[in-house]
N, C-alpha and C positions, 0 to 999 in steps of 0.2 A: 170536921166529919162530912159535913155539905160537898167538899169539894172531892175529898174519899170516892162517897157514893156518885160523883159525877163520874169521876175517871172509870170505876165500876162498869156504869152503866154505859159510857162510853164502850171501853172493852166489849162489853155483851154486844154491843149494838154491831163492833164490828162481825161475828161470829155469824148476823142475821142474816139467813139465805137471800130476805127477799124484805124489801123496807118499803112503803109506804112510795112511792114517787111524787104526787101531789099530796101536801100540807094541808091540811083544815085549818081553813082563816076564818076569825071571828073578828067583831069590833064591840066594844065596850066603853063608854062615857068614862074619864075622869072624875075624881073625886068620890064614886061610888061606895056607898059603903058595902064593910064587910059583909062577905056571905051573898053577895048579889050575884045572882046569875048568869051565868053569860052564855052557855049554848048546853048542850046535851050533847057530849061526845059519843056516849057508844051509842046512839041512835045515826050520828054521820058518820060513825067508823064502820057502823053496819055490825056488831058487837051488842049482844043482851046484856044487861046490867049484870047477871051473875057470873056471869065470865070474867067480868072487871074481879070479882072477891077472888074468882076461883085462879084466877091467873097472875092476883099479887099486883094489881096495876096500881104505875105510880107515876109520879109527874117527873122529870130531870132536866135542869136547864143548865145552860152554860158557864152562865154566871156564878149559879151556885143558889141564887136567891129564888124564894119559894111566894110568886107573885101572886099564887095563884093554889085552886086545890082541888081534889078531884074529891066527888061523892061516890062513892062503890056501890052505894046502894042505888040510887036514881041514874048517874051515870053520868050525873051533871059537874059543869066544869064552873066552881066559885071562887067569885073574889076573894083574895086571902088577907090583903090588909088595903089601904086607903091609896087609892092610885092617885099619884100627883104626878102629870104629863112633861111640866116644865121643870120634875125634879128629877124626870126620868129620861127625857130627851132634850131636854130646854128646847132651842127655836128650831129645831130638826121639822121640814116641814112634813115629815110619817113620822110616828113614833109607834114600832111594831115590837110587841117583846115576843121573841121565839121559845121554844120548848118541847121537849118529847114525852111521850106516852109510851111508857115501859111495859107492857107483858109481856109476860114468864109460860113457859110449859106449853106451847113450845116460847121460846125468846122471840118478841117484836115489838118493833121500836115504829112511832107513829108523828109525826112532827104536825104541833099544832103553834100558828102565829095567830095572835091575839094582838089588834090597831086599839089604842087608846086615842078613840077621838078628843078631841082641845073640845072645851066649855069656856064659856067666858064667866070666867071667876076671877081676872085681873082689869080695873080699871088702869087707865093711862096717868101716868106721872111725869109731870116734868120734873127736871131734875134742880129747878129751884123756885120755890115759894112767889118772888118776885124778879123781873128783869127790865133792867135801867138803857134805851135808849138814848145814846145823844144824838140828837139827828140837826145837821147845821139846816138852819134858816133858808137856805138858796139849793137846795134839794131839788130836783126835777121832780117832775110827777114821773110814776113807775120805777122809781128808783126803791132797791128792796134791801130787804134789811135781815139775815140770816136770824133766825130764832131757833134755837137749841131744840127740841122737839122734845114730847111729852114720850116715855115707853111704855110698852103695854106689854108683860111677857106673855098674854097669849098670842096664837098663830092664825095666820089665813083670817076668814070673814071675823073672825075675830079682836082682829088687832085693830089699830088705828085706820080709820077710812076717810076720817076729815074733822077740819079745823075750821074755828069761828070764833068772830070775836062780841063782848056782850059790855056793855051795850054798842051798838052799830053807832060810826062817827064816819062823817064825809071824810075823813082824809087816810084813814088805813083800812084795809085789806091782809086780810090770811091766803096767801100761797101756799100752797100743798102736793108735790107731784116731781115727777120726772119718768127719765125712760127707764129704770129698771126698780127692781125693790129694794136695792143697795143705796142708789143716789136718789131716793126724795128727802128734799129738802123741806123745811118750814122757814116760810120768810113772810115779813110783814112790807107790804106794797104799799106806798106813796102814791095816795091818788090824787092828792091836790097837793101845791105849794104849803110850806107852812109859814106863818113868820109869827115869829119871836116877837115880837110888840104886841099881838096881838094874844098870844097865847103862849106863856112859857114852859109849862107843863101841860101835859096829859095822860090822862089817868084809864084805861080800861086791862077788861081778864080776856084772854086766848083760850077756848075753849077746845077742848083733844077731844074726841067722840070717836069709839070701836063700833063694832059693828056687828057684836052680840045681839040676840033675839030680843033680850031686854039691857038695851046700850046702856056702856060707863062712862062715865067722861073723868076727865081732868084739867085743872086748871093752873093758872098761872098769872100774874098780873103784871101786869106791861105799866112804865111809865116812860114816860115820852118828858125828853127833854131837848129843846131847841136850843140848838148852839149857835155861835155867830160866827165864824168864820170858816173853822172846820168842815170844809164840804168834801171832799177827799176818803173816802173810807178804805183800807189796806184791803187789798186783792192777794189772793194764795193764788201762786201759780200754774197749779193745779186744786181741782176738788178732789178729788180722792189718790190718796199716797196709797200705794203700799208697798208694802217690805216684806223680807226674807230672812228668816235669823234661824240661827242652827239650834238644836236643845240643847246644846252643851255648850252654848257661850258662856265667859264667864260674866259674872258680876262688871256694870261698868262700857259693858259693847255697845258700841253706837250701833244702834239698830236703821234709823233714817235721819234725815232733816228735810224740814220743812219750810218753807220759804213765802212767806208775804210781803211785796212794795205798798207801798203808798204816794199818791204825787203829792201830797202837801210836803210843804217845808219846814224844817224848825221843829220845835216839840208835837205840831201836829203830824209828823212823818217820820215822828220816832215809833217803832215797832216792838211789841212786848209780846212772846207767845205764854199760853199757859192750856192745861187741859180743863176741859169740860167735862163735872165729873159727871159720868155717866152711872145711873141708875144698877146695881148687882156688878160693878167695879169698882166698891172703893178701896178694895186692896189691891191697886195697881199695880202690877210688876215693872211699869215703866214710870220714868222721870224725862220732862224735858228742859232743856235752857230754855231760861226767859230771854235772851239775848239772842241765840245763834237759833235757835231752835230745834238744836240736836236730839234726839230721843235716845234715852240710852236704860239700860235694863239697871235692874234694883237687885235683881235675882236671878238667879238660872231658870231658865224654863224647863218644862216638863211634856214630849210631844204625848205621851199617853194621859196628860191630864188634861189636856185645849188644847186645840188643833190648830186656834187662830184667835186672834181680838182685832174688836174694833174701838180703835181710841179717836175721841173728835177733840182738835186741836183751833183755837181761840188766838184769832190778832188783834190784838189792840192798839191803836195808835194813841199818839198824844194827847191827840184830841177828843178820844173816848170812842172815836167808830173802830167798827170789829168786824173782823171779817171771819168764819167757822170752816174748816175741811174735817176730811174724814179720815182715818188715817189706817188700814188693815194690816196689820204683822201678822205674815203665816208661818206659823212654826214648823220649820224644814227637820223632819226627822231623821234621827241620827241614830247610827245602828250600834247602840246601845246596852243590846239585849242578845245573848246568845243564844241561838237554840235551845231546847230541852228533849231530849228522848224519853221515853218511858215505854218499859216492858211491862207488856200485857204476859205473853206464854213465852216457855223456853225449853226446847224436846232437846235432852242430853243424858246419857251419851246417845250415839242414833249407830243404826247396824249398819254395817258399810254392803250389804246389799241392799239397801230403799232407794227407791225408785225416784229417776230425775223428777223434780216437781214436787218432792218432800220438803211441807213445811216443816222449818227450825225453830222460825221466831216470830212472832208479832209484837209489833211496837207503834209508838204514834209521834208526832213531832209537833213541834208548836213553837213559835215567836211572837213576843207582845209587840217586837214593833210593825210598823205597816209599810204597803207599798212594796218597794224592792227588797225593802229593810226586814221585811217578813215573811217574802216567799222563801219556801225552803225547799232545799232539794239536798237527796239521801244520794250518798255513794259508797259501794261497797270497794275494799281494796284487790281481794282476790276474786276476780271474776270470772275466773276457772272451772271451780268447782260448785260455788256456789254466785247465786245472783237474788237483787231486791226487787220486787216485785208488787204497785203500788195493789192496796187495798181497798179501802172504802175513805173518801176524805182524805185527813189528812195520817191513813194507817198505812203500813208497810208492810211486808213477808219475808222473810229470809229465806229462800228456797234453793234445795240442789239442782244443777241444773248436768251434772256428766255423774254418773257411776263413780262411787267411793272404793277407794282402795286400800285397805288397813295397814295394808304390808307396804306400800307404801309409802301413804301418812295417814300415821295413826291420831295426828289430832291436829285439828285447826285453829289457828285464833287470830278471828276475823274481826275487821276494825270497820264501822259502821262508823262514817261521819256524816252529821246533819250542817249544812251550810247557808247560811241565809246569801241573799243577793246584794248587802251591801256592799260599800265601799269605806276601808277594807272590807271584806266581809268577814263575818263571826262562825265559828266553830266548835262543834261538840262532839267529841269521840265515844261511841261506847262498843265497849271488846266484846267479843261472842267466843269464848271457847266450845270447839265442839271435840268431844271424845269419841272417834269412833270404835265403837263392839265389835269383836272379831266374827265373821260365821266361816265356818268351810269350805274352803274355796281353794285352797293353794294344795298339790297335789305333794307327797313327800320328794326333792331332787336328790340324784345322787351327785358327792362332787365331782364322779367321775362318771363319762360315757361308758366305760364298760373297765374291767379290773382285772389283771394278771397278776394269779400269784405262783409261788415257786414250792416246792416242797423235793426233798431229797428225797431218795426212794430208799427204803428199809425203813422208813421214819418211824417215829416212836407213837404209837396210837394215842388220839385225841391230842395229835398234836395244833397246835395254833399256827396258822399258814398265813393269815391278816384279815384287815378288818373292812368292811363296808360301811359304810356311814353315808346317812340320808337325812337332807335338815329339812323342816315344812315352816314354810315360812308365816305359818300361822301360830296361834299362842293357845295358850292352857292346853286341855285337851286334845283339840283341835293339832296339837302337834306334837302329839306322843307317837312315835314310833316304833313301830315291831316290827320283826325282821321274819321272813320264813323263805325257806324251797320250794320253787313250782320245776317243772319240766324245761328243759331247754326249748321244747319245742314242742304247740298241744296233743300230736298226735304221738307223742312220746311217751313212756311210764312212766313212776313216780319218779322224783328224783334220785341220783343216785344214793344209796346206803353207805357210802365210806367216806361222807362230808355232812357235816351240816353245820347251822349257822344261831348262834347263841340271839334269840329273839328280842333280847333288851339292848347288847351293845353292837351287834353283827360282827360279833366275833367270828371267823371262820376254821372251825379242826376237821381235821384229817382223822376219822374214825380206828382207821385201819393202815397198817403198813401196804405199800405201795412200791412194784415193780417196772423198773423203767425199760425192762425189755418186752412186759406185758402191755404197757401203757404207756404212753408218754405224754399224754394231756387229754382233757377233757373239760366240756362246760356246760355248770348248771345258771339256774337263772334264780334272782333273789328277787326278792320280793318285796318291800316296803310299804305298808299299811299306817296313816294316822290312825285317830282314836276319835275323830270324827261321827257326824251321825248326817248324811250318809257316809262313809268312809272310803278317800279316797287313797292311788297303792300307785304306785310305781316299781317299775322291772329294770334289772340291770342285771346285762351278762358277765359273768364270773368266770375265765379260764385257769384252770389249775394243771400246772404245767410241770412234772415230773421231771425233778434234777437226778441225771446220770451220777450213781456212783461205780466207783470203779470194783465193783466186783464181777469180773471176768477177766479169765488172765486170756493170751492171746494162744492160737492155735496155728500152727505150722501146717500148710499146707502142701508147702513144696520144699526139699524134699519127703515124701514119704516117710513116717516114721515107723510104719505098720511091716515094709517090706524085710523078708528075713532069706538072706542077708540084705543089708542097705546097698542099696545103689551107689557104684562108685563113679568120679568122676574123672576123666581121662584128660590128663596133660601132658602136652607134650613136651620133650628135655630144652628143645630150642626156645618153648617161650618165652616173651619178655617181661618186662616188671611191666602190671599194669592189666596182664593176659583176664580176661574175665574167666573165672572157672564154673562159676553157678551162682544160683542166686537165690537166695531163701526166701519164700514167700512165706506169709501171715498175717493172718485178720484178730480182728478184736469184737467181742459185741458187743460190747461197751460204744460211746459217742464222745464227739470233742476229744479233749486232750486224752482222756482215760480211754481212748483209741488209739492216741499218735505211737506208734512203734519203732524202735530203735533196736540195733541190730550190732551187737559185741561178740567178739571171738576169744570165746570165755577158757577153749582149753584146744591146742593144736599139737601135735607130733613135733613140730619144727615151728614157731610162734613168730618167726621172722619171716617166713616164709610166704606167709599168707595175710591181707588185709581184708577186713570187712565193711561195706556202705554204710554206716551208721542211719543213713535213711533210708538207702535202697536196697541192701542186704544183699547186695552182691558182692560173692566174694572173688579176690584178684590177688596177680600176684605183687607182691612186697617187692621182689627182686627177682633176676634170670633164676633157673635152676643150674644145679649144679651137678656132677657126677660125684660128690660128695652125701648130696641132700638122699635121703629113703626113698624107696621107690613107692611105699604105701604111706600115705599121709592121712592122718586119722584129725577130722574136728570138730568141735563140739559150739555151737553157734547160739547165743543166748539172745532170746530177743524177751525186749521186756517195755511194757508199756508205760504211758508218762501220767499215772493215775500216780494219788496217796495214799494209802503206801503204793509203790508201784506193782505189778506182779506181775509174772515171766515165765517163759516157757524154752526149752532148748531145742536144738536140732542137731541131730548126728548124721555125720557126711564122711565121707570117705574120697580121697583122690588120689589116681595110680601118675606116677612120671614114666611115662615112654619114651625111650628116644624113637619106636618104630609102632606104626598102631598095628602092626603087622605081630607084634607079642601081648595082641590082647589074652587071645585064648592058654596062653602058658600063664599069662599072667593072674588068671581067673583059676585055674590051677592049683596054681600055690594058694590062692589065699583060700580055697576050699579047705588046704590042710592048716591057715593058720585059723580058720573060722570053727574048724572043730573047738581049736582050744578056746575058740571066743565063746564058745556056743555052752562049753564045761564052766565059762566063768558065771555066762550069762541064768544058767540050771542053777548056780548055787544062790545068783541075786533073786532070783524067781521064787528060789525056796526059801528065803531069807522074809521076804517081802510075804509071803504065803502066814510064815508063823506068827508075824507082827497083825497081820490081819483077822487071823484066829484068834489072837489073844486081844483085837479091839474088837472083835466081835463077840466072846465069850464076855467082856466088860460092859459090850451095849447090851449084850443078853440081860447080865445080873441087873444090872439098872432099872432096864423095862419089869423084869419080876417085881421090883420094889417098888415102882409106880401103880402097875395093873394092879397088886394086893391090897386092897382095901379094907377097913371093917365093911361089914352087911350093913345096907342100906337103910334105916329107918324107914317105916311104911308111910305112904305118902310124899319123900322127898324127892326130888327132882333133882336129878344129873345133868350134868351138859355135857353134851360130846365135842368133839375135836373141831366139830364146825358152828361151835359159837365160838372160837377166837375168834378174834376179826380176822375176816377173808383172806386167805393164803399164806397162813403161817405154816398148815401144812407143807403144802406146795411150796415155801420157799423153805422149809429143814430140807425135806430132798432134793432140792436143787443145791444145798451147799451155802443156801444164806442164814446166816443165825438170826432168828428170831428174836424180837425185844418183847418185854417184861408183858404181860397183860392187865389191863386195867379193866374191872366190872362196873357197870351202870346199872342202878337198883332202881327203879320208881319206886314212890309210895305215893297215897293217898292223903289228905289231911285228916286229924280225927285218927292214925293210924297206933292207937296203942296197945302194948304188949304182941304187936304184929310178930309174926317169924317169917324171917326171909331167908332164903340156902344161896349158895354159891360155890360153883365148884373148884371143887379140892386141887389145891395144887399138883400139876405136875409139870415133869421138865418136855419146855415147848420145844428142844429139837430130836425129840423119841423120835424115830420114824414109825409111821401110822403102824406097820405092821405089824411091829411088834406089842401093837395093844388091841390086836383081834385073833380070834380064835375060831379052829374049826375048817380053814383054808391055809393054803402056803401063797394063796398069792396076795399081794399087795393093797391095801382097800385105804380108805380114808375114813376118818373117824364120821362117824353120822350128823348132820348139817341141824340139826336141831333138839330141844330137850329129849331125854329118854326118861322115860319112869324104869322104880323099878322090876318092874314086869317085861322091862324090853330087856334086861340085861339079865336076864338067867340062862346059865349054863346052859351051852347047847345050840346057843342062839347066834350062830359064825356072825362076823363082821360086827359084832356088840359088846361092851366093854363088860368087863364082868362086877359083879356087886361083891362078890367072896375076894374077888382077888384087888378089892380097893379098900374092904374094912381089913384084911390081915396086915395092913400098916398100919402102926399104931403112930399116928398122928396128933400132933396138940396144937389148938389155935390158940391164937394172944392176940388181944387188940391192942393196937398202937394208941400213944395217948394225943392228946388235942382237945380244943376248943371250942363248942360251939356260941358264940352270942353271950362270951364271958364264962357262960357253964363249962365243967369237965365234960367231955366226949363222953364217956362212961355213963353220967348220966340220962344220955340219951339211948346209946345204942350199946348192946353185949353180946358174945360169940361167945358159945358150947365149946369147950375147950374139946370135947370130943368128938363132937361130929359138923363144925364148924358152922352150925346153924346162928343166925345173923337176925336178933330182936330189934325191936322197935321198944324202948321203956317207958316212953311217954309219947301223946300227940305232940304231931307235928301240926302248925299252922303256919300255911303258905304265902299268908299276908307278911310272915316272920323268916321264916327260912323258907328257900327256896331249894338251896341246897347244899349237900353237907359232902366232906371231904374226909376220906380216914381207909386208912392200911392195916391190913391183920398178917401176922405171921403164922408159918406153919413149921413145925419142925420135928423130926423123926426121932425114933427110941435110940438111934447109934450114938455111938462113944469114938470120938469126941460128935454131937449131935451137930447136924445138918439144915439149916432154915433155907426159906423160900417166903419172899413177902408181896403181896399183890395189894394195889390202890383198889377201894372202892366210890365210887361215886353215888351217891344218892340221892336222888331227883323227887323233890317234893310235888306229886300234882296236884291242880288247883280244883278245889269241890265248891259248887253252891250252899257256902254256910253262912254269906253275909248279906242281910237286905239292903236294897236302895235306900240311902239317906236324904235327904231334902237338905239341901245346902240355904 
């Protein structure tokens, strides 16, 4: 939990705008007991004691360990348990414990170091009770003698400051000293000769004295033993070894060796090493040979347990002299330890408009081991879009650094590795998926710069011409699409009325039939809207391009078919085959192929006589003439156009053979009296043709009565006139094109129940208009919009009548179908009488949009008469559903 709330408080601490820059340093005696005081913090943080309660202050340390405690109420900083210097630094010459001061409301964090001064609570120990000189007999004076030294685990004026010996004797001396703190030595000095005859033993204690306020000593007791010949003591060739050993040796690694001569000879210059056990080492991690002097490890090391030891190493000769070094192994660390990451916050999914310099992620790094082996350093892999950015210590940022783009990546997943500096170096991966959220931003495209479509002319109303399609390359909402008609151009009207464009798939129909001699193209502009908020649209031009069909036959130009008699054409008896005699000309209104004209000589007097241009319609002769051939030749010239079906027109021509052009006017003569009898034939086809036309005209009469006779209008219903077909169905029955079927479009409302809706009554769309107005002989067109009925009473010229539309007794029947699995019936019904068109239940626009269904109508005659028209009906959409909260 200790180490929980470090990371915690860490975390916070990174978040803190503004931290403390110099630390509050204290100092505090060891040993102290609990509850002792050490300084008054919010007096130096500048901080009233109720701020501490009021802001939650708490101590947090590194470690995790609670050295120490804060009072809320005084503000004072107390001892928390029993400080022991040497168990908390051992011979570290500072020993500083660190730690922060945590308030809350707002967050800040306050770094206090507290120095636990060294007390002299440790007397000096040597490391054995007594110690055995053999010193030979013929020793120089000043010749010294290494003595193992007493420890004192306190530090500085506290440790060992001098040696002495008790009681004082003229022949030894305590040495004490060298140039650093690593190499003093204790050695006992020879100040006089000794000799053996005189004295074989001797006996005194080496006293150790710190340098505490009130000194400790320790002791040890020396005996002195004079040898005889042995004068020789082993020399280490160096005083202090040191070595290098990795923390991952194994078991068994020669760490150093060590090396002592001696000049005596024989068993006094034989060499024996051993360690000197020193004082909080006697669980040695090393062994050395007594022979070679190898140092070799017992056990792996650990560099985050000791950094270093010092082992003193003992030569012993034959003869019992000894010679002491020192021996440091510094433990070389080994990178051991891999990083650690840890997340603090992590912002996901994030909007792909935030702003470069969006934090994503905060995290912290850390490695136990040290030196190179623990610096770390953070690298991100894609450094594109986003980059790491250091923080506080050892905290990091994940931040964007360009403009995110959803549409085209929609998510990341970013690899953060922490790498320390060793060798190899060590590695820790941690993944960041980021999910970027869509906003608004992508306009709807079309897949095309602009769209031509085709459409026959005559076409059949609401016909489907093709489709538009707009993708947005943004998601949900955001890329719902609807379609609508704007103007080709702004300072143009609405868009045109005989197109429009289905808003959910951009379907495109043709409202109305279409003439290609009226029109031949035109273009609107579409429109494409997401569902966006703001919502943005794109425009693309639409050309709808009116396919020729071939309705026009062609027309003869040349020769005249009007003149009476026709124009004859004069050849002469010499000419040759080949002779050009005329040439027929004619046009077409028609375009492309259902123009290309062709030219047959469909009936001649003499059919050998005469050939025709099949492309140029000129006609020539087949062969000379002859005094055998007629003098009048009569022929009949079909030309006919290369439409499907094709359709044609003739030409009647006439050609005289002269052998002299000197007998035109006899020749014009004669055919005066044979044109009489043509003229007797042509009176009887004229009257022929006259009666056929009375009796198709007396049939269009009866018709039109039987249309125009109505029942009487119900009050309040609504008629439509000739000009709610769609546009120029008039205009095209009297031009001679047949009109196709017509299809109604009903809106409704939602909520629209037991509604009544009318629609008008069938009649035959190629009546010409006149024969459904009254009151004039001349020609009118039906009226361009609804009539009530009060516009339509007798008397009213140019208006359709109500009496003469109810005296047909008419019956309507709805066709069957589907709606959404239901029977059609259940929704919609028609008055078999007067074709009045219900609504049976609401419609709801979230359900049906819209509904499809055809009624028949059919007359009192024997055998009966039908006529069946589509209805469309368009559900609109009304404010009946509240905003949900998703």
């Amino acid at each position: 939990m200790a180490i929980a709330r470090q990371v915690l408080c860490l975390s916070a601490f990174l978040s803190l705008p503004h931290a403390r820059s110099q630390p509050l340093r204290y100092s505090v005696a060891e040993e102290g007991e609990s509850g002792s005081v050490v300084a008054n913090v919010a007096e130096d943080a500048g901080l009233a004691p109720a701020q501490l309660s009021a802001r939650r202050a708490r101590l947090a340390s590194e470690d995790g360990r609670q050295h120490f405690r804060l009072e809320r109420g005084t503000g004072r900083l107390l001892v928390a348990e029993r400080l022991d210097r040497e168990e908390l630094c051992g011979q570290a010459a500072t020993c500083t414990l660190p730690f922060e001061l945590v308030l809350a409301n707002p967050l800040q964090f306050l770094r206090v170091e507290v120095t636990v001064e060294d007390i002299n609570d440790h007397a000096p120990v040597f490391p054995e009770e007594q110690i055995t000189f053999k010193i030979p007999e013929r020793s120089d004076p000043g010749s010294r003698f290494p003595l193992v030294g007493a420890r004192d685990l306190d530090v500085s004026s506290n440790s060992i400051q001098s040696y002495s010996i008790s009681p004082e004797n003229g022949y030894f001396s305590v040495s004490f000293g060298g140039q650093s703190e690593d190499e003093r030595f204790v050695e006992l000095v020879l100040e006089k000769p000794l000799d053996r005859e005189e004295k074989v033993e001797m006996h005194f204690t080496v006293i150790a004295m710190d340098g505490g306020s009130t000194p400790r000593s320790g002791t040890t007791q020396i005996c002195i033993i004079v040898l005889d010949v042995n004068d020789n003591a082993p020399v280490f060739t160096k005083k202090v070894y040191v070595g290098k050993v990795l923390e991952n040796m194994p078991e068994g690694s020669v760490v150093l060796s060590v090396v002592a001569t001696d000049l005596d000879a024989g068993p006094n210059g034989d060499i024996s090493y051993q360690f000197s056990q020193v004082v909080g080492q006697s669980d040695s991690a090393f062994v050395i040979d007594p022979a070679s002097g190898e140092i070799k490890l017992t056990e792996p090391l650990d560099f985050e347990v000791a950094e270093k030891y010092e082992l003193t190493v003992q030569a012993t000769d034959g003869g019992g002299l000894s010679a002491i070094c020192k021996v440091l192994v510094e433990v070389v660390d080994v990178n051991d330890n891999a990083p650690e990451l840890v997340v603090s916050s992590f912002s996901n999914p994030l909007p792909e408009n935030a702003l470069p310099g969006t934090v994503v992620a905060v995290f912290a790094v850390r490695d136990r081991d040290s030196g190179a082996n623990g610096k770390i350093s953070c690298a991100l892999e894609d450094q594109l879009s986003f980059s790491l950015r250091p923080a506080y210590k050892n905290y990091y940022e994940l931040v964007t650094v360009s403009t995110l783009d959803r549409e085209e990546t929609a998510r990341y997943i970013l690899s953060v590795t922490a790498a320390d500096a060793g060798s190899p170096p060590l590695t820790t991966t941690q993944t960041f998926t980021v999910n970027i959220s869509d906003v608004n931003d992508n306009a709807p495209v079309f897949n095309q710069t602009s769209y031509t479509m085709y459409v026959r002319e005559n076409n059949v109303p609401t016909v489907l011409v093709g489709t538009v399609s707009a993708a947005d390359a943004d998601t949900g909402s955001n890329a719902k699409v609807t379609y609508s008609l704007l103007p080709a151009h702004p300072t143009e009207q609405p868009p045109c009325s005989c197109i429009t464009v289905n808003s959910e798939n951009g379907d495109v129909f043709v409202l109305r039939p279409l003439d290609y001699e009226q029109i031949k193209q035109f273009e609107v502009l579409v429109s494409a809207s997401d569902a966006g908020s703001p919502a943005l649209s794109a425009n693309v031009t639409v050309r709808l391009v009116v396919v020729d069909e071939n309705d026009n036959a062609p027309l003869v130009l040349y020769p005249s078919q009007d003149s009476n008699p026709p124009s004859s054409e004069l050849v002469p008896m010499s000419a040759d085959a080949g002779y050009l005699v005329t040439k027929v000309v004619a046009v077409d209104a028609d375009s492309g192929q259902n123009s290309w004209l062709s030219y047959h000589l469909l009936r001649a007097t003499d059919p050998g006589l005469f050939v025709v241009g099949a492309q140029s319609g000129e006609v020539r002769l087949r062969r000379p003439v002859t005094e055998r051939d007629p003098m009048k030749q009569k022929l009949v010239v079909l030309v006919r156009d290369n439409g499907q079906p094709p359709l044609s027109a003739t030409a009647s021509l006439s050609a005289l053979l002269l052998s002299d052009f000197s007998d035109v006017r006899i020749t014009h003569s004669s055919l005066a009296i044979e044109d009489e009898g043509d003229s007797l034939t042509m009176y009887l086809i004229i009257s022929l043709v006259f009666v056929s036309l009375l009796f198709l005209t007396s049939m269009a009469a009866f018709v039109a009565c039987k249309v125009c006779k109505r029942k009487e209008l119900k009050g309040g219903h609504v008629l439509y006139g000739a000009g709610t077909l769609q546009g120029g169905m008039a205009d095209a029955a009297a031009a001679g094109t047949l009109p196709h079927p017509y299809c109604y479009e009903i809106s409704l409302t939602t909520g629209s129940g037991n509604s009544e809706f009318k629609f008008l009554k069938p009649i035959l769309p190629s009546l010409p208009p006149q024969h459904c107005t009254m009151g004039t002989d001349d020609e009118q067109d039906f009226p361009r919009g609804p009539i009530t009925t009060e516009d339509v009473a007798p008397g009213n010229p140019g208006m359709l009548c109500a009496e003469q539309f109810n005296s047909v007794p008419f019956r309507y029947r709805l066709g069957e179908g589907r709606v959404r699995g239901a029977p059609l019936s259940s929704y919609v019904s028609v008055e078999a009488e007067t074709g009045a068109l219900y609504a049976l239940r609401s419609f709801d626009y979230e359900e049906v949009r819209e509904v499809g269904l055809w009624v028949r109508a059919e007359d009192g005659g024997a055998p009966a008469l039908s006529s069946n028209v589509s209805v469309r009906l368009v559900i609109v959409d009304q404010k009946d559903n509240a905003p949900q909260m998703l």
